[in-house]
C-alpha positions in Angstrom: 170.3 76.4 26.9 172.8 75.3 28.9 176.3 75.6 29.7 179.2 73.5 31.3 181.6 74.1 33.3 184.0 77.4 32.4 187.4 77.2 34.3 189.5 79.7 33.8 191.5 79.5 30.6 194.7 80.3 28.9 194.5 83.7 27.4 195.8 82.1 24.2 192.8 79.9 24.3 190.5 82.3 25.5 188.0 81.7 22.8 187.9 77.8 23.0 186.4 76.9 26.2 187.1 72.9 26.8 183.6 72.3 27.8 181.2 74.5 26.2 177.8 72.5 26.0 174.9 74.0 24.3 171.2 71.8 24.6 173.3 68.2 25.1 175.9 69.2 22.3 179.5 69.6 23.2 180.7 72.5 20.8 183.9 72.9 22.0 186.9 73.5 20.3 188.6 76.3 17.6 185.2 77.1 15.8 182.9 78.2 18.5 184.3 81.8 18.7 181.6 83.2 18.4 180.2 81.8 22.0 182.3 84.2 24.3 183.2 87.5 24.8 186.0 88.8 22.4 188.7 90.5 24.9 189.2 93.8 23.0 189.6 95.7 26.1 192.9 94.3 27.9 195.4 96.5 25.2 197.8 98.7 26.9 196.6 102.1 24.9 199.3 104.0 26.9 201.5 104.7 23.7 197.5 105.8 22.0 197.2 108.3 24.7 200.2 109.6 24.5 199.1 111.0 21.1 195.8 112.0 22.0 196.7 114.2 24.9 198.6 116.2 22.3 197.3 119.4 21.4 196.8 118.7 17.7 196.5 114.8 18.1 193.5 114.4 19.5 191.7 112.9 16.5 194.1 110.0 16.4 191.5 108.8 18.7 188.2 109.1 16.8 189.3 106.6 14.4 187.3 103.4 14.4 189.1 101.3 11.5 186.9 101.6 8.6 190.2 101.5 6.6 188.7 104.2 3.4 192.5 105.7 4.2 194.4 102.8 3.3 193.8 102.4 -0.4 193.8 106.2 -1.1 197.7 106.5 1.2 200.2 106.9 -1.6 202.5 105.8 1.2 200.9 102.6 1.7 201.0 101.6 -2.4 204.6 101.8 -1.9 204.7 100.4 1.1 202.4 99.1 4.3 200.9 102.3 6.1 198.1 104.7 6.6 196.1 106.2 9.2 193.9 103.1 10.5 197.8 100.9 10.3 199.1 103.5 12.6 196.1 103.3 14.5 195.9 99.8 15.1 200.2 99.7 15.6 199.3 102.5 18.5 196.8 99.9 20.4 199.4 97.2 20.4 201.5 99.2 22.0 204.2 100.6 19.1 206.4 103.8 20.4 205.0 106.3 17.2 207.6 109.3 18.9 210.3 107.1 18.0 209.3 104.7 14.7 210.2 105.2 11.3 206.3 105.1 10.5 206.4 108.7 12.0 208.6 110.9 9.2 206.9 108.8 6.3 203.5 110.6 6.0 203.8 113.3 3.4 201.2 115.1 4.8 199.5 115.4 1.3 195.8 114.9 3.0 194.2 111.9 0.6 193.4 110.6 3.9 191.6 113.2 5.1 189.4 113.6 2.4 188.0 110.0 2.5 187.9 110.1 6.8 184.2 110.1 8.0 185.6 110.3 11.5 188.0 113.9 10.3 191.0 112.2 11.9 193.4 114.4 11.0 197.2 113.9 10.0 197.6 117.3 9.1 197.3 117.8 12.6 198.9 114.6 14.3 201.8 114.6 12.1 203.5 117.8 13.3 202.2 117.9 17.0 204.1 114.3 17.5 206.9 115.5 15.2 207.6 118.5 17.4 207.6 115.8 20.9 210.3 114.1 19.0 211.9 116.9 17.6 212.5 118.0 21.2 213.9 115.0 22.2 216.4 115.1 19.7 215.4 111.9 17.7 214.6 113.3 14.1 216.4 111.2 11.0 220.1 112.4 10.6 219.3 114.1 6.9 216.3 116.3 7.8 218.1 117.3 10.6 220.6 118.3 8.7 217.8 120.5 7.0 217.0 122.0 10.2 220.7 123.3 10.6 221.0 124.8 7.2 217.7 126.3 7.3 218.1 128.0 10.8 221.8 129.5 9.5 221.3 129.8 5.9 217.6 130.8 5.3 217.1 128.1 3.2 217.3 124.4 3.2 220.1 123.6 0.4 222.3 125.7 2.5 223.1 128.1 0.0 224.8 132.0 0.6 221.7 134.2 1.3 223.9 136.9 -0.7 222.9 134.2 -3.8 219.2 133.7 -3.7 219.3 136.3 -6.6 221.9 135.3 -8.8 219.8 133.3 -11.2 218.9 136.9 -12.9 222.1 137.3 -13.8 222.9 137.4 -17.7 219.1 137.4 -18.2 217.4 139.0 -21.1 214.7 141.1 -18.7 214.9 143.0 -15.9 214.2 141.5 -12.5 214.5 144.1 -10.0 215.2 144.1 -5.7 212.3 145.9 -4.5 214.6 146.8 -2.2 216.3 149.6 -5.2 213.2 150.3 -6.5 212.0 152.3 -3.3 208.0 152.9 -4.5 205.2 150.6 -4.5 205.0 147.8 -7.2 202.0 145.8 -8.5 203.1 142.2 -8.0 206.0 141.0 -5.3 207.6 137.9 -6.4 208.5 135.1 -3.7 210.7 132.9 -5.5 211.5 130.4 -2.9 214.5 128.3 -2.6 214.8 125.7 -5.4 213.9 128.2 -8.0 216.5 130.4 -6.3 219.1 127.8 -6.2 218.4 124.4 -8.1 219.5 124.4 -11.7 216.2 123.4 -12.5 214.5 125.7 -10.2 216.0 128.7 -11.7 215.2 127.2 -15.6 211.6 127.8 -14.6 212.9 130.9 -12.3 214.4 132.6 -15.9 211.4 131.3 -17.4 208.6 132.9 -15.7 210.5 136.1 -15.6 210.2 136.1 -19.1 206.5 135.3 -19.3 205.8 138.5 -16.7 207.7 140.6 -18.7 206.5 139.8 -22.1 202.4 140.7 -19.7 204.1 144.1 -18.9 203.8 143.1 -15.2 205.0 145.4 -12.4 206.9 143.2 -10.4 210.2 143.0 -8.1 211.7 140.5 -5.6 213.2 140.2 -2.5 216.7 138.9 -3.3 218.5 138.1 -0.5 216.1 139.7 1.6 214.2 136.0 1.5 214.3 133.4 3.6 212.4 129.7 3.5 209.0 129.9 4.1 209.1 127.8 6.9 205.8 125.8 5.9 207.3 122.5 5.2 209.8 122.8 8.6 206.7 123.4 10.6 205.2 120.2 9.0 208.1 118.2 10.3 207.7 119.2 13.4 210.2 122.4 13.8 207.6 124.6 15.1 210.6 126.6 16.6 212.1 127.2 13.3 208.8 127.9 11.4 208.2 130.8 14.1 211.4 132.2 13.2 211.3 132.1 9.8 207.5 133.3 9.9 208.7 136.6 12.2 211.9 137.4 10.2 209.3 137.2 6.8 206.8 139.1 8.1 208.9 142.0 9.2 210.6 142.3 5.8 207.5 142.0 3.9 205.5 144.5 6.0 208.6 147.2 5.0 207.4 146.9 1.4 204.3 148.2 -0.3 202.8 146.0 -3.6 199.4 144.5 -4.0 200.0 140.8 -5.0 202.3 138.2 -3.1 203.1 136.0 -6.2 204.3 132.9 -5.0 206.1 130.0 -7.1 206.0 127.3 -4.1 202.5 126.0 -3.1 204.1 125.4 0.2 204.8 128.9 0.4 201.3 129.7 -0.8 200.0 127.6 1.8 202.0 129.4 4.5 200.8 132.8 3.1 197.4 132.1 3.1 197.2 129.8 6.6 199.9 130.0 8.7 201.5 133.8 8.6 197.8 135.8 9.0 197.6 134.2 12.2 201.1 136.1 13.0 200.5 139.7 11.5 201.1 139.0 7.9 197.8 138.9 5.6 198.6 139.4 2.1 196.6 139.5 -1.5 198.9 136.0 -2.3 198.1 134.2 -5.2 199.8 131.3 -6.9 201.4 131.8 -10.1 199.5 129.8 -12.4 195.9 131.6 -10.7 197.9 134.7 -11.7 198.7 134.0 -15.3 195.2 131.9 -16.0 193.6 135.6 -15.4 195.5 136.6 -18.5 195.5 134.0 -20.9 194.7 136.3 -23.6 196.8 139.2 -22.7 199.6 136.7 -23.3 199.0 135.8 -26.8 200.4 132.2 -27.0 200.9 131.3 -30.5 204.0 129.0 -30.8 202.9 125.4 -31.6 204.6 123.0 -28.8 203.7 119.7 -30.2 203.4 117.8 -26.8 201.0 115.6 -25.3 201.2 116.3 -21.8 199.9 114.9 -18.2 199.7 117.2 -15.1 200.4 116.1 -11.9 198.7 118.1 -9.3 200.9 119.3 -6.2 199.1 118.4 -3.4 199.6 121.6 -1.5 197.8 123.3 -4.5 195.1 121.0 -5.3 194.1 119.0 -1.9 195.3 121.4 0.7 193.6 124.7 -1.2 191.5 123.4 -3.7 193.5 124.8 -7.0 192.8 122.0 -10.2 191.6 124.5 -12.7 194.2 126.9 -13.3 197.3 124.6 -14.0 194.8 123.1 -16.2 193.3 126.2 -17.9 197.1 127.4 -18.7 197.5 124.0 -20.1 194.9 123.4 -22.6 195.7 126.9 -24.0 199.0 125.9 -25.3 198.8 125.8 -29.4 199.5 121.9 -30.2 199.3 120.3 -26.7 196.9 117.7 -25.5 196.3 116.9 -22.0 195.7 113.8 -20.7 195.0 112.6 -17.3 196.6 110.2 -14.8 194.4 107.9 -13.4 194.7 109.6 -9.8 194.5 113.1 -10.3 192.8 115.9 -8.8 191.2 115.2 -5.5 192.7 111.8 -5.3 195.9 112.9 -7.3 199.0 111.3 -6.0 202.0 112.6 -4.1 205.6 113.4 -5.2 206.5 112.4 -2.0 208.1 115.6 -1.0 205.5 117.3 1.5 206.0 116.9 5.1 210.0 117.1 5.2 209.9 114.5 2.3 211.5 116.3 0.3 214.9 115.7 2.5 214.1 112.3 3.7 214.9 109.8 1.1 216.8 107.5 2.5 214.8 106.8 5.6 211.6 106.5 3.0 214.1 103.7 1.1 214.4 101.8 4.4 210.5 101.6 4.5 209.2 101.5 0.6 209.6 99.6 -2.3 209.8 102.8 -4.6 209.8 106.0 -4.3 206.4 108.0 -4.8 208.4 110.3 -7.3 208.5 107.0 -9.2 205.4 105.8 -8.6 203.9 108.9 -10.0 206.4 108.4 -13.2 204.9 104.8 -14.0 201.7 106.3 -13.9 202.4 109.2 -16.1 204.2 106.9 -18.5 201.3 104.9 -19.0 199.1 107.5 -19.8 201.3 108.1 -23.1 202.2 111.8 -22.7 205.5 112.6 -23.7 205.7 115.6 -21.3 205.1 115.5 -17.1 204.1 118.9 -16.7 204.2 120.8 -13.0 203.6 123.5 -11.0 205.8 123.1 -7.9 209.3 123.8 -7.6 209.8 120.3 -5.1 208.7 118.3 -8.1 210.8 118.7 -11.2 214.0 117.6 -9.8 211.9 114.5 -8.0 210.5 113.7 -11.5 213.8 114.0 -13.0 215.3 111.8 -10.5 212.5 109.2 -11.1 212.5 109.2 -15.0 216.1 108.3 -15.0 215.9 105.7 -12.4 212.7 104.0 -14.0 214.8 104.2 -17.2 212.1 106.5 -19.3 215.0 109.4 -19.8 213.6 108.6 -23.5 210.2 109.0 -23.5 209.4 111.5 -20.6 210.6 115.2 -20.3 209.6 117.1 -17.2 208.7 120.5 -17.2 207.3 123.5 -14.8 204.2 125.2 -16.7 206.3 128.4 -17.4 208.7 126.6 -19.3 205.8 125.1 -21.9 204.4 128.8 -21.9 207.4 131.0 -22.4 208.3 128.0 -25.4 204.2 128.5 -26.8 205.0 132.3 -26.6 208.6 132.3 -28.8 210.4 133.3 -25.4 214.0 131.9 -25.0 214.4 129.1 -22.9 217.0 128.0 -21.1 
């Protein structure tokens, strides 16, 4: 074989050599590609390596742009994104530390779980988060969460002297462990929006009902509480997690009980991750794991009459592995049917709210055709069910939100699982 003459050519043209002769045949032109080198090495991976010489972004490198996280990015069926996109953005040279592309992962870990190469958002996400978060160039509204959270405790900047107000008026007793002065058998963490949402604190009144009505031995903090800190250090506010985690950790170690009942799987998450790596190890268990153990203790015998559809919270299911209790509580209700979403469990899809999503709506409206709270409400729609059931206190008011904006107000009710089972046990509901 033989070859003519190869001048050096355009770099828009590198591909179609003018003169490129192969035994007497003059293949030149568009089509013969496949003849010389492709030039895959002349990108500028500078921005690339400025991820990978994080401590935490390091994987961003491994990834070789199969795609598997594309199609499985709840992000990316609202919009145009993923792991491999940001990848491949990174290459051509796209500043991550100051893109939109970098507060729209929700950190719910779909990606992850498909990855054969283990690049890790979990890890990239909050490691380039923090770079920018020193910099000072977070999105005005979660930095506004920051503020609240660092002053108030919480990020809805409510009074601290509040966080226990929703037992007021209430038909049982929910006592400060704080007055109590002895050992109890379950401590309560509430968390924020059940503290201070009106939706929150339905399910809050709720499940203070249900524990009652089991005889449980239980007490809270009160104002004695602050944020959890697991969804600020997600966001990057590593600063404001360690706070949080110190000031938590030294009130709960003043305290003596056996379980850490949380409401929030972000705050279970924390509990069981994050704060044993910081001198707090507790016996913590969501509530839904807690009341699944005593199904029968609880004698459900109201009929509800609902068919209902379970949306698993990702920091439940993918991030701890949790899709059998929600479930279990579920199909014990008298009357109910369950019926799946097509994504559910491992590849169930996202609210939206993990990852500082929960504060960052408008940026995610610059970027997205929907929200993933509506998203989620299509999908639950077409599986029939009357009733979007959940087990997260980030998720009722997104649902809400969504079923009025999709315009199914009519035909969908959203509901935490303690409000189905105080109704299936003749408790008053609020």
């Amino acid at each position: 074989m033989t070859r003519g003459p190869n001048p050096k050519v355009d770099p828009e043209r590198v591909m179609e050599l003018e003169h490129a002769v192969i035994d007497g045949m003059d293949v030149s032109g568009h089509w013969n590609r496949m003849f010389e080198q492709r030039v895959i090495f002349d990108y500028d991976i500078h921005q690339l390596d400025r991820v990978t010489e994080l401590d935490g972004g390091e994987s961003m490198g491994w990834c070789y742009q199969c795609a598997q996280c594309v199609p499985v990015c709840p992000v990316d069926h609202v919009g145009t994104y993923g792991p491999r996109r940001i990848f491949r953005n990174l290459q051509l040279g796209q500043d991550f530390f100051a893109n939109d592309d970098l507060w729209l992962c929700t950190t719910c870990a779909n990606c992850l779980r498909v990855c054969p190469k283990e690049v890790d958002m979990l890890q990239i996400m909050p490691a380039v988060r923090k770079e920018a978060v020193l910099a000072g160039d977070v999105p005005k509204e979660l930095q506004d969460v920051f503020e609240k959270t660092a002053r108030y405790g919480n990020p809805l900047g409510k009074n601290a002297k509040r966080r226990a107000a929703w037992t007021k008026g209430l038909d049982v007793d929910v006592p400060l462990i704080s007055e109590l002065d002895r050992k109890v058998d379950v401590l309560w963490w509430v968390s924020d929006y059940p503290s201070y949402h009106p939706r929150g604190i339905d399910a809050s009144r709720a499940l203070a009902r249900v524990l009652t009505h089991l005889g449980v031995d239980f007490a809270i903090l009160g104002a004695e509480e602050r944020h959890d800190g697991d969804s600020m250090l997600r966001a990057g506010e590593s600063g404001l997690f360690e706070m949080l985690a110190e000031q938590n950790i030294e009130t709960l170690n003043q305290y003596e009980f056996d379980v850490l009942l949380t409401t929030d799987p972000h705050a279970y998450n924390a509990f069981l991750h994050e704060y044993p790596q910081r001198g707090g190890t507790y016996n913590t268990a969501h509530y839904t794991q807690f009341l699944e153990e005593r199904i029968e203790a609880m004698g459900l015998t109201e009929s509800i009459d609902r068919t209902i559809t379970f949306h698993d919270p990702c920091y439940l299911g993918r991030h701890n592995g949790e899709y059998e209790a929600p479930r279990t509580l579920i199909g014990a209700l008298p009357g109910s049917e369950l019926v799946e979403m097509w994504r559910s469990r491992e590849n169930g899809y996202c609210c939206g709210g993990g990852g500082g999503g929960m504060w960052l709506d408008g940026l995610a409206a610059d970027n997205q055709s929907m929200r993933l709270s509506e998203k989620r409400v299509r999908e639950a729609v077409e599986t029939g069910a009357d009733t979007l059931c959940v087990a997260c206190p980030y998720e009722v008011s997104r649902f809400e939100d969504a079923v009025k904006s999709t315009n199914n107000d009519g035909s969908l009710e959203v509901l935490d699982i303690a409000e189905l089972l105080a109704a299936a046990l003749g408790l008053a509901t609020d």
